[in-house]
GUTIKOL-586817 format. One record per residue (C-alpha): x negated, y, z; residue in three letters. Coordinates in steps of 0.02 Angstrom, whole numbers. Example, Ala and Ser with C-alpha at 12.3 -4.5 7.8 and 13.67 -1.06 7.14 Angstrom:
# GUTIKOL-586817
> xx,yy,zz,aa
> -615,-225,390,ala
> -684,-53,357,ser
//
This chain:
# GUTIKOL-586817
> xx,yy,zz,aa
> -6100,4447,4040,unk
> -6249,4511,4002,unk
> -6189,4685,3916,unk
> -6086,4703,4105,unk
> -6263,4707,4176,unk
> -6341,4836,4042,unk
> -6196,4936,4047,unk
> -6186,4958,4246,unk
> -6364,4998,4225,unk
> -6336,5138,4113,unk
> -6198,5202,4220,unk
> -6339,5199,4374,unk
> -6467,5301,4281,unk
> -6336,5434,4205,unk
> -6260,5451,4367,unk
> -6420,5458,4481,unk
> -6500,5594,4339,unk
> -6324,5679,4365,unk
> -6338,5665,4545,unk
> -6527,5749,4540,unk
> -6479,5887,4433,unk
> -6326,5958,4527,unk
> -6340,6117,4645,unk
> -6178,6067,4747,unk
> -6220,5955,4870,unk
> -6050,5867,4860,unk
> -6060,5830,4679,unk
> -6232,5772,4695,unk
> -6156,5651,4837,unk
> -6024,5587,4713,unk
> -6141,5549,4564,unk
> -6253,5463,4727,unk
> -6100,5359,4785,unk
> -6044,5314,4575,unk
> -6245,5259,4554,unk
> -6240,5148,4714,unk
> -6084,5062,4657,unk
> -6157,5033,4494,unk
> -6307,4962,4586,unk
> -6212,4846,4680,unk
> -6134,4800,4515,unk
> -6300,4735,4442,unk
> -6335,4639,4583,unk
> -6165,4562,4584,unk
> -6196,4521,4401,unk
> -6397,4436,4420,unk
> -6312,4334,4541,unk
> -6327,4413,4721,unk
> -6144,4458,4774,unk
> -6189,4473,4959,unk
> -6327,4581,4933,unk
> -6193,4687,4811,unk
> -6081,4693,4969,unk
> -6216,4744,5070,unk
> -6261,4879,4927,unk
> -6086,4953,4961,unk
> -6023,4926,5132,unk
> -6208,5004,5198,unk
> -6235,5119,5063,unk
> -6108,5159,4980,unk
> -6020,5165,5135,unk
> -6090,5214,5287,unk
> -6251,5320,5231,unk
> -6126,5402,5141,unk
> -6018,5458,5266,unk
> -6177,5529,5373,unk
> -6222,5626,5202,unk
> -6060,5695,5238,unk
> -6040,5739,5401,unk
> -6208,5821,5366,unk
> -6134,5928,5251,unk
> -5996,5961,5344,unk
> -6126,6018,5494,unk
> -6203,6129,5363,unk
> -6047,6232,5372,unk
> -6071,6427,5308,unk
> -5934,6487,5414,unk
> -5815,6615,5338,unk
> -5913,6569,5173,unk
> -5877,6390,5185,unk
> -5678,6434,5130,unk
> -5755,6521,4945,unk
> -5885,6369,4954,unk
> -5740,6225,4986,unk
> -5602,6316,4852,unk
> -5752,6311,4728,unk
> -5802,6124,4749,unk
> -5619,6084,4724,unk
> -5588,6141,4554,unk
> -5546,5996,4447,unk
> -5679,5988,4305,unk
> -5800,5929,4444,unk
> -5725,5766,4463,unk
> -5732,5745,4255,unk
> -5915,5645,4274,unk
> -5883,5552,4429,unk
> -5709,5490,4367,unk
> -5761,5425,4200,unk
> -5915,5326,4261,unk
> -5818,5256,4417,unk
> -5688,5203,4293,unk
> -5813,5085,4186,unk
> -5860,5039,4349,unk
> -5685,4974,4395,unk
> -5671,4906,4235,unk
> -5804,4802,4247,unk
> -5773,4730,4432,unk
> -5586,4711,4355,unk
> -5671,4592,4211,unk
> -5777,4499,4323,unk
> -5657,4469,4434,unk
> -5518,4403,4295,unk
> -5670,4324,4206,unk
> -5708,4140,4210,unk
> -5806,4084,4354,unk
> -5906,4221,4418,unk
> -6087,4259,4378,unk
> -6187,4197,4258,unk
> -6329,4287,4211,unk
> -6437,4244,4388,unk
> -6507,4057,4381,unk
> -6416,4028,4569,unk
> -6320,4125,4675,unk
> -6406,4191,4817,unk
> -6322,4169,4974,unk
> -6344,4269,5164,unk
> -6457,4110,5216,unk
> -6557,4171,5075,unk
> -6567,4332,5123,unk
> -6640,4292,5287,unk
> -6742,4174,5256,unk
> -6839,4298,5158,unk
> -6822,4447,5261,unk
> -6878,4362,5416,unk
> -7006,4267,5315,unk
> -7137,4326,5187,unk
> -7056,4490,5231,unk
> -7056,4521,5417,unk
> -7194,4657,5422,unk
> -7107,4762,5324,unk
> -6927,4747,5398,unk
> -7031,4754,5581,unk
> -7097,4917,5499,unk
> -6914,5000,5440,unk
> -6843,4954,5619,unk
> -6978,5084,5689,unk
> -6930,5198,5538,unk
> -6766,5206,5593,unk
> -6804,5195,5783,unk
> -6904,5355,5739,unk
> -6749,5450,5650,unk
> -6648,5409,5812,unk
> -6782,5507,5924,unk
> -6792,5628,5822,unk
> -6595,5646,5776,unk
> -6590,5643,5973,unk
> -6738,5790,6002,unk
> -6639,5899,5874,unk
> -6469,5859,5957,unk
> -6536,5922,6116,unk
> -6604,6061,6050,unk
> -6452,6136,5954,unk
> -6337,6106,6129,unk
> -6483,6196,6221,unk
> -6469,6340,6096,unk
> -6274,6355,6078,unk
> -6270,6370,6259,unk
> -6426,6447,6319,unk
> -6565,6370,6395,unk
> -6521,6418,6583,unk
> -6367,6364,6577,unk
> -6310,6225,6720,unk
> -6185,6150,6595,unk
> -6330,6147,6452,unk
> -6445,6054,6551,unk
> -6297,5924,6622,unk
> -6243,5881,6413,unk
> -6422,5898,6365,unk
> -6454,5759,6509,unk
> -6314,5658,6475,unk
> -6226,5710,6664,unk
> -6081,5810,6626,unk
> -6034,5938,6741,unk
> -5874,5970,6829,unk
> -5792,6126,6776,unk
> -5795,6249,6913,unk
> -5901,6147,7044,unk
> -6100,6111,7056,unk
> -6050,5930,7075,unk
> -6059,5793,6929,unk
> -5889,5748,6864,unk
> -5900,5574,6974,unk
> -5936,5634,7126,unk
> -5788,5687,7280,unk
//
């Protein structure tokens, strides 16, 4: 079990140096989605399957998706058409494909193998988890909740912003989206009021 562990390492490093050196934004978020899978692999393998699920269903998945939809804001307009026919040519999924098919390969052996894990001394378990993030930990956890409480002001600030701009800044119906009280078409009135 041990080569599973070196060789879902390898897979991270090529595919994270793959993901660094790319100019396309989508490839780069491929190689990034192939290297988090092969991170959760390695932690599936030392013996820490439900911080491996956490590695893909957070990662993997959702910070994914808002890497997307910020590329999909990013949109060039009539550009975006030349942009999109170029990123679908098929010798860009060559790299991605290969590495998530040793990937697969090796979730399909560790799943038909015997028993699991083997290389971690015990399997760590949620309890685990939160023992230790709530524990020794909790500064630090305490600190990435304000990190991220941050991100949401500001994500909120520049939200504002771009609906202020799109619509102009005296505009009644900016200010009622921009406040959260959405206007009534063709009245002065908010939309729950007779």
């Amino acid at each position: 079990m041990a080569w599973l562990f070196y060789v879902a390492g390898a897979v991270a490093i090529i595919a994270t140096l793959m993901m660094l050196t790319r100019l396309n934004a989508v490839h780069a978020l491929l190689y990034l989605i192939v290297s988090l899978l092969a991170v959760a692999i390695v932690f599936f393998v030392i013996g820490a399957p439900f911080v491996a699920a956490l590695e893909v269903i957070i990662y993997a998945g959702a910070i994914m998706v808002l890497f997307i939809f910020v590329v999909m804001m990013l949109n060039l307009g009539r550009r975006a058409i030349q942009i999109e026919s170029a990123w679908l040519k098929p010798g860009m999924w060559v790299g991605p494909v290969i590495l998530a098919a040793i990937l697969i390969a090796e979730v399909a052996f560790l799943v038909a193998g015997p028993g699991g894990p083997k290389i971690g001394a015990e399997v760590v378990g949620p309890q685990e988890v939160g023992i230790q993030l709530f524990g020794p930990y909790l500064i630090g956890v305490e600190l990435a909740s304000f990190l991220l409480l941050g991100a949401l002001v500001g994500a909120y600030h520049v939200g504002v912003a771009k609906v202020k701009e799109e619509h102009g800044n005296h505009s009644d119906e900016s200010r009622a989206v921009a406040g959260g009280d959405f206007v009534r078409a063709g009245t002065d009135r908010p939309a729950g009021s007779p």
